[in-house]
C-alpha positions as a printed Julia matrix, in Angstrom:
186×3 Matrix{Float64}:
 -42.89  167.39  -200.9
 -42.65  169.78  -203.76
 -39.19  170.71  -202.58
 -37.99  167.2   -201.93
 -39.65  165.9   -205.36
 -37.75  168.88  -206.96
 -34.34  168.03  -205.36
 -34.87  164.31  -206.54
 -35.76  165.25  -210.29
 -32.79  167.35  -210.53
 -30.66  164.58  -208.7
 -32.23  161.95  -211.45
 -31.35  161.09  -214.96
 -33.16  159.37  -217.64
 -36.28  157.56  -216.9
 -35.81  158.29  -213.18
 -36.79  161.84  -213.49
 -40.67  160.75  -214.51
 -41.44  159.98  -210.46
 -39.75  163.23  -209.47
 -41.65  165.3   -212.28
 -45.08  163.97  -211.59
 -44.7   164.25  -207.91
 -43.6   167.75  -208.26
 -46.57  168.78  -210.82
 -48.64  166.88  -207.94
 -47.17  169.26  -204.64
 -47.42  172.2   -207.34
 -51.2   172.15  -207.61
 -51.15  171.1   -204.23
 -49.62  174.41  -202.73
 -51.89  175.82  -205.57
 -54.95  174.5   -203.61
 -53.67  175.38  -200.73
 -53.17  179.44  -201.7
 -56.77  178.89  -203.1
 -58.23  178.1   -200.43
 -56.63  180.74  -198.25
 -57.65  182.83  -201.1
 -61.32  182.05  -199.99
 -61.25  181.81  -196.86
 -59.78  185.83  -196.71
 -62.35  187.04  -199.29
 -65.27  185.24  -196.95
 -63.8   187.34  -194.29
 -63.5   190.39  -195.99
 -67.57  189.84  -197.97
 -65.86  189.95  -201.21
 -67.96  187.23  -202.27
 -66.97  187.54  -206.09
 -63.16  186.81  -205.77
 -64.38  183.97  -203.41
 -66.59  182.29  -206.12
 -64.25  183.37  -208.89
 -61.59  181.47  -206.96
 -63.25  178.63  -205.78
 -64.16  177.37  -209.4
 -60.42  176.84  -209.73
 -60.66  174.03  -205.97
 -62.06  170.88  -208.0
 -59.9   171.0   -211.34
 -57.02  171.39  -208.95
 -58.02  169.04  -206.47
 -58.49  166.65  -209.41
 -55.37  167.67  -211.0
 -53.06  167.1   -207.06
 -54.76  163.42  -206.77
 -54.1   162.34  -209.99
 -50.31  163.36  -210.67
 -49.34  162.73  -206.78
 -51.47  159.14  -207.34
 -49.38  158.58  -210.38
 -45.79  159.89  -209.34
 -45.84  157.14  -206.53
 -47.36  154.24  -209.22
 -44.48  154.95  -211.09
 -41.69  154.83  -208.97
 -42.09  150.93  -208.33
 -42.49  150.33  -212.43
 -39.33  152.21  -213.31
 -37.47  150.42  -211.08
 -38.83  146.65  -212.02
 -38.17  148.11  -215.53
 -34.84  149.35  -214.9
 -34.2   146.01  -212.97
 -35.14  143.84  -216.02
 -33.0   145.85  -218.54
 -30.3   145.86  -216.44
 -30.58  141.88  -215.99
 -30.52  141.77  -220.05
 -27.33  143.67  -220.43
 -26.28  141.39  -217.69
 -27.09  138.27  -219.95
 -25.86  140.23  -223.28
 -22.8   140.33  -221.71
 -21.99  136.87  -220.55
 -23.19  135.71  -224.18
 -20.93  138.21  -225.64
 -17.62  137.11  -223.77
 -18.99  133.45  -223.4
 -16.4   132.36  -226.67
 -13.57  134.48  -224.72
 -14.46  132.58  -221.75
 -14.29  129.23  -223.31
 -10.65  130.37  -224.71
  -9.92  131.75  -220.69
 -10.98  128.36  -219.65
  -9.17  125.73  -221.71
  -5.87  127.55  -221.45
  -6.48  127.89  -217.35
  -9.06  125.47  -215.84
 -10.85  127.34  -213.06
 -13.64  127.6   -210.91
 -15.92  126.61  -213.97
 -14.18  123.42  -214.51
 -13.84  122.93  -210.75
 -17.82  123.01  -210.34
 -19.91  123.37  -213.31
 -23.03  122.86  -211.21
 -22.06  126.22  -209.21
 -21.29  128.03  -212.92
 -25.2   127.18  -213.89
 -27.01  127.59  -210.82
 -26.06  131.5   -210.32
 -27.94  134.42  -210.89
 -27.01  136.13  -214.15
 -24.79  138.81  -212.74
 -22.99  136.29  -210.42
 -21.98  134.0   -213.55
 -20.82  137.2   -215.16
 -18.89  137.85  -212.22
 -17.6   134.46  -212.38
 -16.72  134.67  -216.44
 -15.05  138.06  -216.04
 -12.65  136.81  -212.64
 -11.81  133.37  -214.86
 -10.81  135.61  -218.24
  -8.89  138.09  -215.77
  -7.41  135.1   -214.23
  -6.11  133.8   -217.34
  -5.21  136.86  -218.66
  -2.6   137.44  -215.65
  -1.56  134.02  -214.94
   2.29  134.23  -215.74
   2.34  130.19  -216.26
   0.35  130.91  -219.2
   0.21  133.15  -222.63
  -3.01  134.15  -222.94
  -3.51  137.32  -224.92
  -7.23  138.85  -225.84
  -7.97  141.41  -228.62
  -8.51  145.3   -228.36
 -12.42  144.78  -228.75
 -12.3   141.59  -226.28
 -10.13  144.13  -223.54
 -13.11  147.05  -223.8
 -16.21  144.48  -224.03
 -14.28  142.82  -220.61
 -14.43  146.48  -219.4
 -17.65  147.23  -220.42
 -19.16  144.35  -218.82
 -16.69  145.5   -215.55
 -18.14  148.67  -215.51
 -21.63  147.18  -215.63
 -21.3   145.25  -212.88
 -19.98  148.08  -210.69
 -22.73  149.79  -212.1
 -21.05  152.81  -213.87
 -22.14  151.46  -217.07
 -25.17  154.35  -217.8
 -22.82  156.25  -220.4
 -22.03  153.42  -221.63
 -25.4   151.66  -222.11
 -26.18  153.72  -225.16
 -23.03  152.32  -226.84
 -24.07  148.41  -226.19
 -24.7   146.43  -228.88
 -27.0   144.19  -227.34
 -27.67  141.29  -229.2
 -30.94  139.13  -228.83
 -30.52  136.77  -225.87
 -33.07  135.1   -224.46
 -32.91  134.67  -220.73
 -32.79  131.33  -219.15
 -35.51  130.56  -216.2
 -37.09  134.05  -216.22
């Protein structure tokens, strides 16, 4: 574990690493334990009783010390993800509030799905309706029946939000402005 745990915090960035560390600190005084208890078990054998006692003060605090970060690197795996999950669903809203008025433009020059089925626009989870704002904008924006030109900023919020669907948005994320957006039914 210590070596999987390892490979996985160096694999990990950000708030993903906290598992990985604590579940390495865990198999660390685990393999500890373990030498420590081989420890004993040799001195026993060889009746060098004071290395044994000497060594097996060290067996609780690092039995303690396993249980508690192993206990805690797998508690936290599920909460960084539900916590990951839910900031990633705010960006997602952030977004569609932020190129809602672009939208609105996209959608009065070229009537699409939206206008087709606003029921369908509403009912979707937040990063289906951004799907669904960003493929109407792109629409309009190549639709050669129709001029429909967006600003510099509009083009890299578009791409931003883009990216964040994809999900290669994590060097970007520090760069959102992320306005306060409540989220609807959550």
């Amino acid at each position: 574990m210590l070596v999987l745990a390892s490979r996985q915090y160096r694999h990990s960035a950000g708030i993903q690493r906290l598992p990985a560390a604590l579940l390495s600190l865990g198999s660390a005084f685990g393999v500890t334990l373990c030498l420590a208890v081989i420890v004993i078990d040799i001195a026993h054998a060889a009746d060098h009783l004071d290395l044994m006692h000497v060594v097996q003060a060290a067996c609780d605090p690092l039995s303690v010390l396993t249980f508690v970060f192993l206990c805690a690197g797998f508690a936290v795996q599920p909460a960084v993800r539900r916590a990951q999950h839910r900031a990633r669903r705010r960006n997602t809203i952030s977004f569609t509030a932020q190129l809602e008025p672009l939208w609105l433009r996209a959608t009065r020059a070229r009537p699409g799905l939206s206008q087709a089925d606003p029921l369908a626009a509403n009912s979707e989870d937040p990063e289906g309706h951004l799907h669904r704002v960003i493929v109407e904008i792109r629409g309009a924006m190549i639709d050669p029946r129709i001029t429909f030109d967006i600003s510099t900023d509009d083009r890299d919020l578009l791409e931003r939000a883009e990216s964040h669907l994809v999900g290669s948005d994590s060097a970007l994320a520090a760069t959102l402005p992320v306005p306060n957006v409540e989220e609807r039914g959550a």
